[in-house]
ChimeraX commands (.cxc) that place a marker at each C-alpha (Angstrom):
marker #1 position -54.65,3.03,-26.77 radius 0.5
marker #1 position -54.80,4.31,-30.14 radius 0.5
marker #1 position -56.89,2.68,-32.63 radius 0.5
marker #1 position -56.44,2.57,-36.69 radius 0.5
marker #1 position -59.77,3.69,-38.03 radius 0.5
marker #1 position -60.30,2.39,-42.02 radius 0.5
marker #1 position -64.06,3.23,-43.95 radius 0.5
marker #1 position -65.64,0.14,-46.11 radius 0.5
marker #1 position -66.21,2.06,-49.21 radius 0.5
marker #1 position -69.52,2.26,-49.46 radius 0.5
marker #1 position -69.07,4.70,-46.33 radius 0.5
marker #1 position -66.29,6.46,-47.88 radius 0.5
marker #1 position -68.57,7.39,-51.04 radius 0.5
marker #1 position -71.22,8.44,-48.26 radius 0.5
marker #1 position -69.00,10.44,-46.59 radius 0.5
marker #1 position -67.95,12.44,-50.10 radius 0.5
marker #1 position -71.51,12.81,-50.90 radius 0.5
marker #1 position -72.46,14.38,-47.86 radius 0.5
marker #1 position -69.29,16.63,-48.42 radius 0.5
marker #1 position -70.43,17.77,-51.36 radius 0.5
marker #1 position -73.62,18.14,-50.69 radius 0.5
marker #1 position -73.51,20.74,-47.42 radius 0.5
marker #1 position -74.25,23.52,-47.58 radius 0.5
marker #1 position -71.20,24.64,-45.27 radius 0.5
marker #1 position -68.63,22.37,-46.62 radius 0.5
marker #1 position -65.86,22.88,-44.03 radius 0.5
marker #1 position -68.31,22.69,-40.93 radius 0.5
marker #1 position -69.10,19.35,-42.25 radius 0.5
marker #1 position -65.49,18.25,-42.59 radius 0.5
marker #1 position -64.89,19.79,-38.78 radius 0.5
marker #1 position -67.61,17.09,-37.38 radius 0.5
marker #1 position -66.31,14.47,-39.49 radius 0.5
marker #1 position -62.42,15.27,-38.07 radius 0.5
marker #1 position -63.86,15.11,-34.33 radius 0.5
marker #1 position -65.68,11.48,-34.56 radius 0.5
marker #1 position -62.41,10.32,-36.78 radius 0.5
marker #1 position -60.76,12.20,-33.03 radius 0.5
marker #1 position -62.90,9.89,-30.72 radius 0.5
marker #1 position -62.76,6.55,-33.04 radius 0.5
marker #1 position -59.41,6.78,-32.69 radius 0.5
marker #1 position -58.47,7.86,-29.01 radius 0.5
marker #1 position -61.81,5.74,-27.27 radius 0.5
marker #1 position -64.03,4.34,-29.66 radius 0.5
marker #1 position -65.33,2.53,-26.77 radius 0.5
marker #1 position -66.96,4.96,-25.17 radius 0.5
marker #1 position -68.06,7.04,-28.62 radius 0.5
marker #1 position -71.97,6.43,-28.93 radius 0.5
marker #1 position -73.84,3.59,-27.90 radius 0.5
marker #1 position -73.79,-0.24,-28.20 radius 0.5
marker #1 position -76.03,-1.99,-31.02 radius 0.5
marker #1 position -74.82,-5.40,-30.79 radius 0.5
marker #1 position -71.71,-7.65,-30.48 radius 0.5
marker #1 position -68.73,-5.14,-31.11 radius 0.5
marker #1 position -71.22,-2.14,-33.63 radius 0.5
marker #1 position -71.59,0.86,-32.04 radius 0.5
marker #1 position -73.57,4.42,-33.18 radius 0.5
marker #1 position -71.85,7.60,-33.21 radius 0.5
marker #1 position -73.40,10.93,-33.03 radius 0.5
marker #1 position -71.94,13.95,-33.87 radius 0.5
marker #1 position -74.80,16.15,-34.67 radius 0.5
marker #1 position -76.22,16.52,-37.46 radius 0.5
marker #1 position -73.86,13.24,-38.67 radius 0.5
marker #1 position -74.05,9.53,-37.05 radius 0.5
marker #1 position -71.75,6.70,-37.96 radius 0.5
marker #1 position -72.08,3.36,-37.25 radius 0.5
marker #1 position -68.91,1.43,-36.75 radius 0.5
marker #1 position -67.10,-1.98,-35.29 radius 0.5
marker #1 position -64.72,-2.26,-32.82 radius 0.5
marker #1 position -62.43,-4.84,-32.98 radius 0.5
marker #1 position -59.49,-5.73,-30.82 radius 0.5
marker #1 position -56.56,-7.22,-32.15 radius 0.5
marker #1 position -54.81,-5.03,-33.85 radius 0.5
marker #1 position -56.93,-2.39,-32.23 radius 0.5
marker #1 position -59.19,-1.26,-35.50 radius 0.5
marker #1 position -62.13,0.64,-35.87 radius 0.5
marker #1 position -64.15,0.14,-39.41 radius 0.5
marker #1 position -66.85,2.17,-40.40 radius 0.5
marker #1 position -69.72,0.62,-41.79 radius 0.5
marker #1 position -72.35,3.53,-42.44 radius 0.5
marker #1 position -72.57,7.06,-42.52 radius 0.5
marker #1 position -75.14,9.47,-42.66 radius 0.5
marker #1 position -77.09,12.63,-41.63 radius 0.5
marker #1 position -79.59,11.64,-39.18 radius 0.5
marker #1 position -81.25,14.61,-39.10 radius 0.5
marker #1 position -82.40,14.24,-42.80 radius 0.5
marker #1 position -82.48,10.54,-42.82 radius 0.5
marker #1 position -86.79,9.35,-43.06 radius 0.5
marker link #1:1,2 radius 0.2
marker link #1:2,3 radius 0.2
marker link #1:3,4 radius 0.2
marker link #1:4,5 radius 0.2
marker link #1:5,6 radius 0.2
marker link #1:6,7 radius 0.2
marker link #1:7,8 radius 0.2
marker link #1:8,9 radius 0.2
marker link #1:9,10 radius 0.2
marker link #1:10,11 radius 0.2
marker link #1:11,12 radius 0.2
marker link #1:12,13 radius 0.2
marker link #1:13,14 radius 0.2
marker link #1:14,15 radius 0.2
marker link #1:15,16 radius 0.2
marker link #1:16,17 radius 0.2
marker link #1:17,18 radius 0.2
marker link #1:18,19 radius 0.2
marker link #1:19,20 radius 0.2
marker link #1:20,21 radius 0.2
marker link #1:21,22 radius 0.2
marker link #1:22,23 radius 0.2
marker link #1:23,24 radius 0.2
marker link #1:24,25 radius 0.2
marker link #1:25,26 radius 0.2
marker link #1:26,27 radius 0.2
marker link #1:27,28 radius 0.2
marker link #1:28,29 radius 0.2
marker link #1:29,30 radius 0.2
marker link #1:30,31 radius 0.2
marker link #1:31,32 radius 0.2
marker link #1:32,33 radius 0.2
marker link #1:33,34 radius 0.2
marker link #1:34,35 radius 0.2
marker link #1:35,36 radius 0.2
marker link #1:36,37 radius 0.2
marker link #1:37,38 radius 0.2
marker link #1:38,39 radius 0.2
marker link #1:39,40 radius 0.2
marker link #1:40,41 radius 0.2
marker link #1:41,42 radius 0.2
marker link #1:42,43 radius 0.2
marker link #1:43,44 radius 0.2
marker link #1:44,45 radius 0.2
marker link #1:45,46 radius 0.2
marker link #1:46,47 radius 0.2
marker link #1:47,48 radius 0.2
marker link #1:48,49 radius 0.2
marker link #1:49,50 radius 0.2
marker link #1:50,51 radius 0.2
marker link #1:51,52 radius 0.2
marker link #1:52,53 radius 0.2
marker link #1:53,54 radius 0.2
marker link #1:54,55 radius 0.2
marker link #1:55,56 radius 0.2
marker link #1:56,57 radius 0.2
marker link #1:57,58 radius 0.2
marker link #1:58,59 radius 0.2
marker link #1:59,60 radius 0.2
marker link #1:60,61 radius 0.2
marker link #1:61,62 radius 0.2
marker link #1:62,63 radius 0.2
marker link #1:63,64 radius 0.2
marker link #1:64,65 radius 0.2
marker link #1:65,66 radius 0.2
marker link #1:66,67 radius 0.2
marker link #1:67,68 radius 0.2
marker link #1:68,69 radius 0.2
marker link #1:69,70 radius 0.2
marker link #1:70,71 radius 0.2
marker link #1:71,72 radius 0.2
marker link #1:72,73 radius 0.2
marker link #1:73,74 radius 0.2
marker link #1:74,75 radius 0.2
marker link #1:75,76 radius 0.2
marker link #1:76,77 radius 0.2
marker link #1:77,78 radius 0.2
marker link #1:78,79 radius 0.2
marker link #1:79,80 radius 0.2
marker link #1:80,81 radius 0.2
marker link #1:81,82 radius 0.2
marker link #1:82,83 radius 0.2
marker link #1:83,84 radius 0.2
marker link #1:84,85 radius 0.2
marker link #1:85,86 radius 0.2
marker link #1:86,87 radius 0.2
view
């Protein structure tokens, strides 16, 4: 089952930042295209549960943290950031 993946904005303006901020700009955009792959295709088994239906993706060096909901089948992410550079 496929799932429609939208960003609350203050993860969207994040996500740019980060963008524009690496130093190799299309590596960056690579990681972010393969979680955007997984939320899509199994978000369900992408990271690790936090609580009720928020889960934490990893794809080094960038995690996300995101709901799953069911009906429609929707994935929203709340948070992104670079864990490797977060305190």
């Amino acid at each position: 089952m496929s799932h429609a993946v939208f960003w609350v904005p203050e993860a969207d303006e994040k996500l740019q930042a980060l963008i524009t901020a690496a130093p190799e700009e299309q590596g960056l955009i690579r990681i972010v295209r393969e979680i955007d792959f997984w939320l899509a295709r199994d978000p369900l088994n992408f990271g690790e549960s936090r609580f009720d239906t928020v889960r934490l993706g990893v794809v080094r060096p960038i995690a996300v943290l995101f709901d799953v909901l069911d009906d429609p089948p929707t994935v929203i992410v709340l948070d992104i950031w670079n864990f490797e550079r977060r305190p």
